[in-house]
N, CA, C and O of each residue as an XYZ file, in Angstrom:
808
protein
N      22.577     -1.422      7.029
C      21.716     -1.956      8.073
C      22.381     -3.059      8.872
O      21.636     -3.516      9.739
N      23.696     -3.656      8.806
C      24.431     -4.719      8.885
C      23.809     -5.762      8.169
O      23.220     -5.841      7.090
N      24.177     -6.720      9.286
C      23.703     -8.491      9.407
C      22.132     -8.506      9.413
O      21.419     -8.205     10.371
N      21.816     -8.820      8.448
C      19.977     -9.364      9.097
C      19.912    -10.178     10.115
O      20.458    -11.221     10.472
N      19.131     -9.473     10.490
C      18.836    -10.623     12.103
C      17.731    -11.915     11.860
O      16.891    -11.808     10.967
N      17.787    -13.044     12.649
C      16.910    -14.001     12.549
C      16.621    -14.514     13.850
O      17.279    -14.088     14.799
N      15.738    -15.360     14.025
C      15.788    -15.817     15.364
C      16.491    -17.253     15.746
O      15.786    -18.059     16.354
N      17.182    -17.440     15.580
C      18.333    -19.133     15.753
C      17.529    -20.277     15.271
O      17.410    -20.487     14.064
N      17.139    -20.804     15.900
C      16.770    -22.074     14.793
C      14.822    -22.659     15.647
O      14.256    -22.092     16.582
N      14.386    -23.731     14.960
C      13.440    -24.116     14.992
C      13.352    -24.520     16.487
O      12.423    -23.933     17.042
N      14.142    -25.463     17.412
C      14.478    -25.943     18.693
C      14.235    -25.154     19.488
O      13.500    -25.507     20.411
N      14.827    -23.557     19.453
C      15.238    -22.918     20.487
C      13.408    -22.359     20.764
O      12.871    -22.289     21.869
N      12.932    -22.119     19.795
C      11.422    -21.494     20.341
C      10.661    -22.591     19.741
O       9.695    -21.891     19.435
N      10.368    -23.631     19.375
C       9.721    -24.498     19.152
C       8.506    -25.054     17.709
O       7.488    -25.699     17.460
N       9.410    -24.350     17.222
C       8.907    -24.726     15.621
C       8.918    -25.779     15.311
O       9.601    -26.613     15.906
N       8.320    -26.005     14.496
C       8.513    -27.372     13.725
C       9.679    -27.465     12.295
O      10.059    -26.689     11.418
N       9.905    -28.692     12.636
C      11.258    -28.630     11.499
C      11.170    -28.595     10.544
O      10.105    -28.553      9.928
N      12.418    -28.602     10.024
C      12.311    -28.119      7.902
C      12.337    -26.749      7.751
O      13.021    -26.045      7.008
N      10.997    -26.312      9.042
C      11.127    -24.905      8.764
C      11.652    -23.653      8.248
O      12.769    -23.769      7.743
N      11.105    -22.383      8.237
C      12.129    -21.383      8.012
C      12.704    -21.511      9.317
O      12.203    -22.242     10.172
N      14.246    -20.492      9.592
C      14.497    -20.293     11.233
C      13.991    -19.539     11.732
O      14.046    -19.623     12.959
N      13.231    -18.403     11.168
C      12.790    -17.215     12.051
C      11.020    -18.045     11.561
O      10.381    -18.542     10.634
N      10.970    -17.567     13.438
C       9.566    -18.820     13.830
C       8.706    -17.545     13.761
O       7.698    -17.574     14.466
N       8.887    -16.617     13.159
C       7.248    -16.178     12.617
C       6.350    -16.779     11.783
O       5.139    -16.977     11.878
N       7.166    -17.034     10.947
C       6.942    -18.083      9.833
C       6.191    -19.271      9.821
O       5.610    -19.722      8.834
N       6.221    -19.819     11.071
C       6.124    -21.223     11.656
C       4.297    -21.434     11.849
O       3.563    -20.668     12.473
N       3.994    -22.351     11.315
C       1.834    -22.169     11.624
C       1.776    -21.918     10.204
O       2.460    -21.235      9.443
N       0.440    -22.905     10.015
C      -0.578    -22.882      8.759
C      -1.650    -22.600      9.046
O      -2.315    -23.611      8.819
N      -2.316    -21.794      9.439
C      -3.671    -22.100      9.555
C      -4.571    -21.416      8.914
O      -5.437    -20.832      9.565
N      -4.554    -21.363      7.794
C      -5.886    -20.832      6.504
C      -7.084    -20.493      7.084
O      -7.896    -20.148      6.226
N      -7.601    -20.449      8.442
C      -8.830    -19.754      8.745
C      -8.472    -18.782      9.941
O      -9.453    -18.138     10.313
N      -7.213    -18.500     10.687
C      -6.984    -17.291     11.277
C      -8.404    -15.665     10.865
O      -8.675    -15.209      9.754
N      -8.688    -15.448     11.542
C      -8.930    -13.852     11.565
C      -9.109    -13.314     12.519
O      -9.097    -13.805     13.647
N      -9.395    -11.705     12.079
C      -9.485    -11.009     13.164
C      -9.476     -9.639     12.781
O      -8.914     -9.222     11.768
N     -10.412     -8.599     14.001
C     -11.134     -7.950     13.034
C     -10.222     -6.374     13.661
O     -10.972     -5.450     13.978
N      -9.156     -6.205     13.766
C      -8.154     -4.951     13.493
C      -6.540     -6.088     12.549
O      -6.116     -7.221     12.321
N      -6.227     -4.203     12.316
C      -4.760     -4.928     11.686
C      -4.307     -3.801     11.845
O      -5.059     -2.858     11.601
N      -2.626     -3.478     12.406
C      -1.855     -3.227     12.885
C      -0.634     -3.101     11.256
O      -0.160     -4.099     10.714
N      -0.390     -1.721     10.813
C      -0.148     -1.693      9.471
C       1.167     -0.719      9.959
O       1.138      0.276     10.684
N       2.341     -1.380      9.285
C       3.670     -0.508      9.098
C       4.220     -0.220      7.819
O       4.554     -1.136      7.067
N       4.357      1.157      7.467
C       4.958      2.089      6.237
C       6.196      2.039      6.457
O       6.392      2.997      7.203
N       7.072      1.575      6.297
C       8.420      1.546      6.081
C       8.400      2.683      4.766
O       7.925      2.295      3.699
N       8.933      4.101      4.880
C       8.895      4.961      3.716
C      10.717      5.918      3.480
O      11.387      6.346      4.419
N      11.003      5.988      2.357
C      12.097      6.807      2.262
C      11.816      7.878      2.920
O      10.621      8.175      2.921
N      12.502      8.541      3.466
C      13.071     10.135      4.341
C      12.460     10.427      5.420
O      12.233     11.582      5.780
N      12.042      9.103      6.220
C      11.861      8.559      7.746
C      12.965      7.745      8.225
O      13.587      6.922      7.553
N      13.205      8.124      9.771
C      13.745      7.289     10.259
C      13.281      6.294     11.496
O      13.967      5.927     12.450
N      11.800      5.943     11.166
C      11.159      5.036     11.612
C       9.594      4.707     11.176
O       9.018      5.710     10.755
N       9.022      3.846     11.188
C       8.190      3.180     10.017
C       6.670      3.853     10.772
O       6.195      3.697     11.897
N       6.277      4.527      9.754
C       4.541      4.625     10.454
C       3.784      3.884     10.746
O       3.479      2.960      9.992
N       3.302      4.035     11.804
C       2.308      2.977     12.339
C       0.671      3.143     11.955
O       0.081      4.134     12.386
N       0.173      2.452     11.384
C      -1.384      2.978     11.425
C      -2.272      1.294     11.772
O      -1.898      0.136     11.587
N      -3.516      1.859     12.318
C      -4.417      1.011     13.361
C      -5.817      0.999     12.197
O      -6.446      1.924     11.683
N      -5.932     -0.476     12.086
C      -7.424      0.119     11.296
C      -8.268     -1.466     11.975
O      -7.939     -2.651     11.908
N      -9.624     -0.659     12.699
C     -10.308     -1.350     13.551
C     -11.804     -1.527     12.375
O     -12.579     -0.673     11.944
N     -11.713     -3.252     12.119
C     -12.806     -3.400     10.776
C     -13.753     -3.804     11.546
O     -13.808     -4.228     12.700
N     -14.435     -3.619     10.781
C     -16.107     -4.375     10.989
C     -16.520     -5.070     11.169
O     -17.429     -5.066     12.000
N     -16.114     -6.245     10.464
C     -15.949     -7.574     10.309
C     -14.650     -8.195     10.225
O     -13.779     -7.714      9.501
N     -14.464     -9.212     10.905
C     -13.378    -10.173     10.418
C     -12.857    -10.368      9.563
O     -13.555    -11.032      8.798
N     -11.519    -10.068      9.019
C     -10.709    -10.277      7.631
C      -9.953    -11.808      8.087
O      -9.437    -12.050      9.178
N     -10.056    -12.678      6.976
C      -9.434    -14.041      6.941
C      -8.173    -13.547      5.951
O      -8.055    -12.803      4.977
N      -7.224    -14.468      6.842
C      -5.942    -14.426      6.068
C      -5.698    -14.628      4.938
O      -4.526    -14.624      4.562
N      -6.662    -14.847      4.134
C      -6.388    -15.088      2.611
C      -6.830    -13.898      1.694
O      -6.712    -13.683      0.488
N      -7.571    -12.977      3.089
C      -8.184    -11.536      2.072
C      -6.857    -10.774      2.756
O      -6.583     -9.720      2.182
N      -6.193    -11.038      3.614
C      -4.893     -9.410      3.947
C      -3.991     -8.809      2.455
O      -3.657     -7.627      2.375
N      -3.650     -9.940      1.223
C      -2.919     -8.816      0.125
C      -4.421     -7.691      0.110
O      -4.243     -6.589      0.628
N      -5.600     -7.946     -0.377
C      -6.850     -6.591     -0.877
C      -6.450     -6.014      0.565
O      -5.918     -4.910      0.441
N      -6.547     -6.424      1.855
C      -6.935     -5.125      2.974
C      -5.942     -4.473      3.018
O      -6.072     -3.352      3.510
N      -4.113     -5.022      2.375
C      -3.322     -4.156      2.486
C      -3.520     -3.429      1.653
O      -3.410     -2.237      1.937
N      -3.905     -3.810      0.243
C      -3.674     -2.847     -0.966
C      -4.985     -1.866     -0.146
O      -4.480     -0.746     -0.065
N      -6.095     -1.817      0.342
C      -6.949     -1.065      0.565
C      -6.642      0.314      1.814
O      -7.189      1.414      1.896
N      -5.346     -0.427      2.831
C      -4.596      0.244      3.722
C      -4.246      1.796      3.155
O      -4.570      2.969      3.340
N      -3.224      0.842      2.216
C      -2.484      1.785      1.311
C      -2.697      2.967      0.272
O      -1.886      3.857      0.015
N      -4.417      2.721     -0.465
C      -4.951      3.650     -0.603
C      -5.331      4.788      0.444
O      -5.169      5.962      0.109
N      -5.806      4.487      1.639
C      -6.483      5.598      2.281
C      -5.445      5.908      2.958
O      -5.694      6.882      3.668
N      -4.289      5.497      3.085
C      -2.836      6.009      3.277
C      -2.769      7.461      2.417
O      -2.592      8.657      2.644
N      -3.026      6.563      1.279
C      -2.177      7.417      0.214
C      -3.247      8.794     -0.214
O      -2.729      9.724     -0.831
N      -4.764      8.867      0.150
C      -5.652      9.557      0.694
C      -5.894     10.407      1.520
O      -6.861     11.169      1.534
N      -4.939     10.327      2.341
C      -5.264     10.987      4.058
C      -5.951     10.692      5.288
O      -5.867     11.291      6.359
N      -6.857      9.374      4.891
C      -7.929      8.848      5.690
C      -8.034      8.154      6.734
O      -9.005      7.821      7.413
N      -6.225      7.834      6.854
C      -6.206      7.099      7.928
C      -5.235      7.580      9.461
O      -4.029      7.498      9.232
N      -5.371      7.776     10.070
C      -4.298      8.610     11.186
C      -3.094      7.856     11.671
O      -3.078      6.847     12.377
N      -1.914      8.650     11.074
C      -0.965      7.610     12.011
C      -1.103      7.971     13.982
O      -1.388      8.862     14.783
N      -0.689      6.627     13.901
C      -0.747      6.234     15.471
C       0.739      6.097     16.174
O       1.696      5.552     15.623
N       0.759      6.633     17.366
C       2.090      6.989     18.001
C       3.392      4.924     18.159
O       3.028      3.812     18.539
N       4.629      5.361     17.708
C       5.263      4.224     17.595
C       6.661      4.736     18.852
O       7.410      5.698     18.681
N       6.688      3.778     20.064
C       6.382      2.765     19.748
C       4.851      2.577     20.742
O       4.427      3.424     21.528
N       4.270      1.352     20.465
C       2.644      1.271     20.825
C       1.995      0.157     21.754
O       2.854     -0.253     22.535
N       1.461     -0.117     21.832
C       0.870     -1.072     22.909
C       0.008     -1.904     21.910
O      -0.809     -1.365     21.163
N       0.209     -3.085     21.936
C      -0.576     -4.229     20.825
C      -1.865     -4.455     22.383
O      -1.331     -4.512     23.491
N      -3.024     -4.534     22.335
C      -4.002     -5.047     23.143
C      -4.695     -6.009     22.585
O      -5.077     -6.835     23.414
N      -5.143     -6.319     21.032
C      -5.784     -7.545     20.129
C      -5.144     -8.634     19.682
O      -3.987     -8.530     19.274
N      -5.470     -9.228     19.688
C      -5.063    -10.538     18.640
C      -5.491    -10.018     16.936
O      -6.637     -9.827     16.531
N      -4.217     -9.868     16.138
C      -4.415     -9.026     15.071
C      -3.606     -9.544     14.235
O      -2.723    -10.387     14.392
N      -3.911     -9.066     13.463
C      -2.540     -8.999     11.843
C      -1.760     -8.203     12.356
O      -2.061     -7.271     13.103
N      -0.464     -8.585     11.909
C       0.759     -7.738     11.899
C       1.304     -7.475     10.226
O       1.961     -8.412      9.772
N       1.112     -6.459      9.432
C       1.629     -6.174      8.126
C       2.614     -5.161      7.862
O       2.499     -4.042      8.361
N       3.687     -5.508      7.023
C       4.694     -4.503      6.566
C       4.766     -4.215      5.358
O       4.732     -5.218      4.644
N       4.881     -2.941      4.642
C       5.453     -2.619      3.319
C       6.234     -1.548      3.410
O       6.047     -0.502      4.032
N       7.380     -1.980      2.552
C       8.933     -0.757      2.138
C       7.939     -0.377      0.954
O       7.520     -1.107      0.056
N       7.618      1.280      1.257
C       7.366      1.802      0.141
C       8.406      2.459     -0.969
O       8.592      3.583     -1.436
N       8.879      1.380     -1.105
C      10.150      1.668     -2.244
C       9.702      0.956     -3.449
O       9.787     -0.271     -3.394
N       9.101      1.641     -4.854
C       9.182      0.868     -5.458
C      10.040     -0.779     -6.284
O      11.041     -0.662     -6.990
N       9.665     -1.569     -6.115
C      10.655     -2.724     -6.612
C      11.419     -3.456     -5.496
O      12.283     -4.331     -5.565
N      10.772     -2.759     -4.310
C      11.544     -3.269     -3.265
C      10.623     -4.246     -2.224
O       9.412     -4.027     -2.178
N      11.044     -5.023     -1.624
C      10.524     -6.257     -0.528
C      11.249     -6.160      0.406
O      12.431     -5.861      0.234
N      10.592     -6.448      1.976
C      11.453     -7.097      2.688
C      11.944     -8.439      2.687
O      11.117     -9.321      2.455
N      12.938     -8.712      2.867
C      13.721    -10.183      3.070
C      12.860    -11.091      2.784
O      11.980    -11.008      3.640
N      12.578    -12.075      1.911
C      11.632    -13.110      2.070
C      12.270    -14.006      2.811
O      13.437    -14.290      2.541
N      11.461    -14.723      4.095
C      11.812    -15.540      4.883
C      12.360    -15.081      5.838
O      12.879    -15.807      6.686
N      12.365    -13.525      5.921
C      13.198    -13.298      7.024
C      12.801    -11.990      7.087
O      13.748    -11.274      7.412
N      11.666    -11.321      6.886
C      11.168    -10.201      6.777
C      11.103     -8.869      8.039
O      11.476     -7.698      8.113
N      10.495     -9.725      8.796
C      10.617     -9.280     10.341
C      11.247     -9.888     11.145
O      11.660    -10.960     10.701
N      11.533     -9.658     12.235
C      12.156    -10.304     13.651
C      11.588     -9.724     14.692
O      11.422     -8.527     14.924
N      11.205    -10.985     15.512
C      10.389    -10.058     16.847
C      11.359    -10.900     18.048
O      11.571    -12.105     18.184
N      11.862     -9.647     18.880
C      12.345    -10.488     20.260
C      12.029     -9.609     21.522
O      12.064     -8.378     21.511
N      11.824    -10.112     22.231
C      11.457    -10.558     23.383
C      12.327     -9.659     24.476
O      13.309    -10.268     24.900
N      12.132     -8.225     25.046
C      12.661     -7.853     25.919
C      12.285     -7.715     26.906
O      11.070     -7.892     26.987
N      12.933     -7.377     28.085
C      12.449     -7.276     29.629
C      13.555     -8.281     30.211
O      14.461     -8.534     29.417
N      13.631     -8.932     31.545
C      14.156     -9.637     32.330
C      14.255    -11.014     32.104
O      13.490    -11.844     32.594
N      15.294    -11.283     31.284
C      15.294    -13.047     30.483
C      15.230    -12.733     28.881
O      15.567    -13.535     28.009
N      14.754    -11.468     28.670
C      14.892    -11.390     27.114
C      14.163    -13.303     26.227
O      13.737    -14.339     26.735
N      14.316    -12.995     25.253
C      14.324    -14.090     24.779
C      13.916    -14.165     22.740
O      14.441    -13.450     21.886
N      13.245    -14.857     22.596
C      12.405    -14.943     20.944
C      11.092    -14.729     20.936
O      10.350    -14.431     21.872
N      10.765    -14.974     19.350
C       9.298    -14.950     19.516
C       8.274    -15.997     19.213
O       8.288    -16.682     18.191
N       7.217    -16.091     20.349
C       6.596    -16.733     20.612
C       4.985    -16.599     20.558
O       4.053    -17.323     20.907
N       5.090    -15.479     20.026
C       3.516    -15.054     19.513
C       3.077    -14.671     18.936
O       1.846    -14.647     18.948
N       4.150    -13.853     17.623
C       3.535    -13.254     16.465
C       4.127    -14.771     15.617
O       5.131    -15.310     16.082
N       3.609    -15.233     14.684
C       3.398    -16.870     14.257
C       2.793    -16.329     12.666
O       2.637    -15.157     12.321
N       2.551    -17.425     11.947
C       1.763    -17.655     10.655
C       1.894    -16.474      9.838
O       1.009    -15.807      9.303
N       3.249    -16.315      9.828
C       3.965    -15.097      9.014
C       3.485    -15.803      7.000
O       2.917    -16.841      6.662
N       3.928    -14.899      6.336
C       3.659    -14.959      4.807
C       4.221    -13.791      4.291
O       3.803    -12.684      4.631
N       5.262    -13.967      3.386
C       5.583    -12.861      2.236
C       4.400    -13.199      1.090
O       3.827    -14.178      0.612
N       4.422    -11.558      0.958
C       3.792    -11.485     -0.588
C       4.494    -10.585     -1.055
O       4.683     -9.428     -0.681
N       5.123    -11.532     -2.434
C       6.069    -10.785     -3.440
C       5.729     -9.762     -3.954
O       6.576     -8.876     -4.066
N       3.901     -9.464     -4.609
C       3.657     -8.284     -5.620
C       2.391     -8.210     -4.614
O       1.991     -9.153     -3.930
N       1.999     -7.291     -4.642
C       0.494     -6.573     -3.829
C      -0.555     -6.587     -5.676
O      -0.292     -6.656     -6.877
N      -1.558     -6.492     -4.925
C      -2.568     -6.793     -6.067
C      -2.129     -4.754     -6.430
O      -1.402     -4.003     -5.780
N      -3.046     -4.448     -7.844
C      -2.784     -3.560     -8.500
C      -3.468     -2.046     -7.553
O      -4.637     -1.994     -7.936
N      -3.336     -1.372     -6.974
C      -2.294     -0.523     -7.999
C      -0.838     -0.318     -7.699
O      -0.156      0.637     -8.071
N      -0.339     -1.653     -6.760
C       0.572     -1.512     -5.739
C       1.620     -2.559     -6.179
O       2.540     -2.911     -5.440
N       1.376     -3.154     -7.741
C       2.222     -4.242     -7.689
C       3.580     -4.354     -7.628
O       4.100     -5.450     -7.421
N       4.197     -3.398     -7.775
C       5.605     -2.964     -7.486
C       6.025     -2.957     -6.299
O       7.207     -2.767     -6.015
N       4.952     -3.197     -5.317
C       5.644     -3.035     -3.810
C       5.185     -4.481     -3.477
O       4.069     -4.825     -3.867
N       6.251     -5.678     -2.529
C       5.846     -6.297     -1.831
C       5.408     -6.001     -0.550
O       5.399     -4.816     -0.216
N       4.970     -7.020      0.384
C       4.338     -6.797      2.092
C       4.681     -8.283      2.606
O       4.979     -9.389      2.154
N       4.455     -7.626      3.832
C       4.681     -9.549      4.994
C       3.676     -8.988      6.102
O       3.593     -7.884      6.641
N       2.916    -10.219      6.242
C       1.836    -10.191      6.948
C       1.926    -11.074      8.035
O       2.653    -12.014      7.714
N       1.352    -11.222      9.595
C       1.946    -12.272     10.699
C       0.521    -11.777     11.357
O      -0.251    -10.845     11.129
N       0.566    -12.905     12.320
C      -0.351    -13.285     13.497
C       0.214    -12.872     14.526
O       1.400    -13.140     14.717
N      -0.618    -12.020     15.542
C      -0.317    -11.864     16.839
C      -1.082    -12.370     17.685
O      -2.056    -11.643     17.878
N      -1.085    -13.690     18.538
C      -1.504    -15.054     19.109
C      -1.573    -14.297     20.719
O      -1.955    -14.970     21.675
N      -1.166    -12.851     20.888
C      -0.756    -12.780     22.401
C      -0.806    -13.998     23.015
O      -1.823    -14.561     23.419
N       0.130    -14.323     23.064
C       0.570    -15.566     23.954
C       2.038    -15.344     24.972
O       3.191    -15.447     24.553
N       1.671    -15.051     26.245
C       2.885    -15.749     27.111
C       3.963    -16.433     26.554
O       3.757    -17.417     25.844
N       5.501    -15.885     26.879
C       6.449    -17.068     26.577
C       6.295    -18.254     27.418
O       7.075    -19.161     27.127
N       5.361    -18.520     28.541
C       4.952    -19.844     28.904
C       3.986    -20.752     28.027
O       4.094    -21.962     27.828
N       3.148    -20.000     27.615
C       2.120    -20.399     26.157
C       0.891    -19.926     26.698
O      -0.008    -19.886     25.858
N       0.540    -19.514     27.976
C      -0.999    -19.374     27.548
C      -1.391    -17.906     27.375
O      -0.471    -17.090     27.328
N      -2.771    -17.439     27.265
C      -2.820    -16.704     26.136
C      -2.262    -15.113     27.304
O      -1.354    -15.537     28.018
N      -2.402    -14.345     27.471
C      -1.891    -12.888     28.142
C      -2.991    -12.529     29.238
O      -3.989    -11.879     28.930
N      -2.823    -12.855     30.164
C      -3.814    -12.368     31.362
C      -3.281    -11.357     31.959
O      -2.106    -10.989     31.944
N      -4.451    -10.779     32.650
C      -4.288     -9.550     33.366
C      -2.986     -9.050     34.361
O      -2.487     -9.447     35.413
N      -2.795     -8.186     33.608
C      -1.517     -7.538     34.301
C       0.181     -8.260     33.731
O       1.381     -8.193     33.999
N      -0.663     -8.851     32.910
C       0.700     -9.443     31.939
C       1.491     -8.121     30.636
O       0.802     -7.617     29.749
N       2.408     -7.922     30.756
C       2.921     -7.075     29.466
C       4.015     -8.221     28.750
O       4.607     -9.123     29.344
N       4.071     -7.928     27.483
C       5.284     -8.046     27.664
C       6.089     -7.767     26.140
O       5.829     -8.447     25.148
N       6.726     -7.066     26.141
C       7.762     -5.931     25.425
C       8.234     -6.656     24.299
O       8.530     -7.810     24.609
N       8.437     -6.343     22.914
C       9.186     -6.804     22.004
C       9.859     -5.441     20.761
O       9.444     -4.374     20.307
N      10.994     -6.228     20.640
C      11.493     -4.977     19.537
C      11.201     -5.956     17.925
O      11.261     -7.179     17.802
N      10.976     -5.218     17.158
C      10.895     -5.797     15.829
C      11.884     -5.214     14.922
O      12.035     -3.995     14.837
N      12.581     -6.088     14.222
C      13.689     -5.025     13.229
C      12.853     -5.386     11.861
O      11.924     -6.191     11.925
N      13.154     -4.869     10.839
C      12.528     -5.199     10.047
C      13.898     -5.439      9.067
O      14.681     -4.490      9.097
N      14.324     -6.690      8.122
C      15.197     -7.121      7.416
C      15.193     -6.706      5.735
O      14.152     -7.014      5.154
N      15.991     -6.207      5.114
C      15.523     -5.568      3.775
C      16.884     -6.054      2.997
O      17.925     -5.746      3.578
N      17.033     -6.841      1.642
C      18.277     -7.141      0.936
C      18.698     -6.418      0.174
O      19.756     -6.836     -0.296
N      18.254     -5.093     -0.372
C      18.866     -4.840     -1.170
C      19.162     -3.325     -0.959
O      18.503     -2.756     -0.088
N      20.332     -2.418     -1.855
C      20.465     -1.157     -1.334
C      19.151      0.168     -1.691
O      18.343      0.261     -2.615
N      19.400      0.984     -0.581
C      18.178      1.794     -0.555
C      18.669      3.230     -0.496
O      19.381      3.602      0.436
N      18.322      3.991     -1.418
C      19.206      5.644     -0.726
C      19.060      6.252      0.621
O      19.765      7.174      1.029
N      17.825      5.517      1.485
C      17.650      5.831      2.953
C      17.953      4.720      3.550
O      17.113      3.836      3.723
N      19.268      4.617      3.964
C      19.547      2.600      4.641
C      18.859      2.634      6.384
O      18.560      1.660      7.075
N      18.734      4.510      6.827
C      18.220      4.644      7.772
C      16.660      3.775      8.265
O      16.240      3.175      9.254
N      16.325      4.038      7.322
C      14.510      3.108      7.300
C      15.173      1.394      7.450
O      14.939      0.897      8.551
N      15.650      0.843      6.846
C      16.159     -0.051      6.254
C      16.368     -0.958      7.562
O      15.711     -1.928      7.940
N      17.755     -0.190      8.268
C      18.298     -0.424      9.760
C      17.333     -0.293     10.784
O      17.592     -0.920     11.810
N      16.059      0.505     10.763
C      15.069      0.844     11.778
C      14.719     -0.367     12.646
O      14.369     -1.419     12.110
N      14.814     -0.230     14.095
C      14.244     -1.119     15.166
C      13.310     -0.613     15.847
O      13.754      0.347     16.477
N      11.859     -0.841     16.101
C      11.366     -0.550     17.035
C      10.609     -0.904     17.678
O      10.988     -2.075     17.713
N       9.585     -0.883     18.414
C       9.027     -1.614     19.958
C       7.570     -1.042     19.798
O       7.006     -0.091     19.258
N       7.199     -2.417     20.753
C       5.704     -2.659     21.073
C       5.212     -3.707     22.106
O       5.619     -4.860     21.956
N       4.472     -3.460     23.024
C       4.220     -4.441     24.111
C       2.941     -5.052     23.270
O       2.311     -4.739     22.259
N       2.914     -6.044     24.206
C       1.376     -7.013     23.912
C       1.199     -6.888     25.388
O       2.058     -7.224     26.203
N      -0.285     -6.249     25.762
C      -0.960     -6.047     27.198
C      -2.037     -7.095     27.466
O      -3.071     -7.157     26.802
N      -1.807     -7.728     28.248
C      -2.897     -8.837     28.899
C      -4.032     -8.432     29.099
O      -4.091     -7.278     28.674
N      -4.927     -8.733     29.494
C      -5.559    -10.068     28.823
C      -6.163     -9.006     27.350
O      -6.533     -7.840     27.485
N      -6.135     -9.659     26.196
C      -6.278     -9.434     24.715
C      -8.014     -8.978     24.887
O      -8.914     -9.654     25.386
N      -8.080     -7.738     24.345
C      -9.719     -7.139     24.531
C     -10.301     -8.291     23.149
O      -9.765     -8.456     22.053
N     -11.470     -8.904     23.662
C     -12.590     -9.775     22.923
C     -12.438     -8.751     21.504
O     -11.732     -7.744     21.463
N     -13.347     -9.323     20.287
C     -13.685     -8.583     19.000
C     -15.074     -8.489     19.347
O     -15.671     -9.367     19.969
N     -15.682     -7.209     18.863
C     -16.781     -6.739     18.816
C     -17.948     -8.316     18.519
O     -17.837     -9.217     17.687
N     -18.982     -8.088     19.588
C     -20.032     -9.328     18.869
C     -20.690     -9.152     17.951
O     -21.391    -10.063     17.510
């Protein structure tokens, strides 16, 4: 897969220091939610990660996403859920979640994903934020880790995505250790965030 990629340091997109360098990471905020999540299968004998969309009912708080992944992953593993065409158009303010379905395997802690910034000026990322590895998934999945992130649609100016705003990002996803498919492993792929972010159901 080469070099894992990161995003340069805390300065360049405006993290706060100490930090990790890749500013997904960057944000605490224990009452985030929001009521879709945006779910990627990283799986052996693909050469790019399934995408699936699951639009809830209610609001999931960031401290329930390990159960909604492990719950993903059942109706995955069910049939119940439809994959959705990659690469895709982000329109919510949502969870962003990953799992390598490799048993025993994680992505990179601290460095799980990478989101940058393409189009005219290119750049980092500035809106998927309040990233979190989780080492073991609750049961029946504990063999697989996940990384979970915030998508803030936010402008690389900062405010939030208004109308007729796009704007393009590739995500690689970072993995340490060897895999008999390094193809999944190496996988890059893309997704806009479309202005202005559709409200959550009242």
């Amino acid at each position: 897969m080469g070099t894992p990629r990161d995003n340069d340091n805390d300065s360049k997109f405006g993290g706060k220091g100490g930090g990790p360098p890749n500013p997904v990471y960057h944000g605490e905020n224990p009452n985030l939610e929001a009521h879709c999540i945006y779910f990627y299968l990283l799986s052996p004998g693909t050469e790019i990660p399934k995408l699936y969309f699951e639009d809830l009912q209610r609001p999931v708080l960031r401290s329930e996403m390990p159960d909604r992944i492990v719950d993903i992953m059942r109706k995955i593993r069910a049939g119940l859920l439809q994959q959705e065409p990659v690469p895709t158009e982000w329109t919510r303010k949502s969870f962003f979640a990953a799992v390598l379905d490799i048993a025993g395997s994680t992505l990179t802690p601290g460095n799980a994903v990478v989101f940058e910034l393409q189009g005219a000026g290119g750049g980092g990322n500035h809106t998927f934020r309040d990233g979190e590895d989780i080492p073991a998934l609750p049961a029946p999945f504990q063999d697989r880790g996940a990384f979970f992130c915030f998508n803030h649609m936010k402008h690389k100016h900062g405010h939030v995505l208004k109308y007729g705003e796009r704007e393009p990002f590739k995500a690689h996803f970072n993995h340490p250790h060897p895999s008999p498919n390094p193809t999944v492993l190496g996988h890059e792929e893309s997704g806009t965030n479309i202005g202005p972010p559709i409200p959550p159901p009242a």
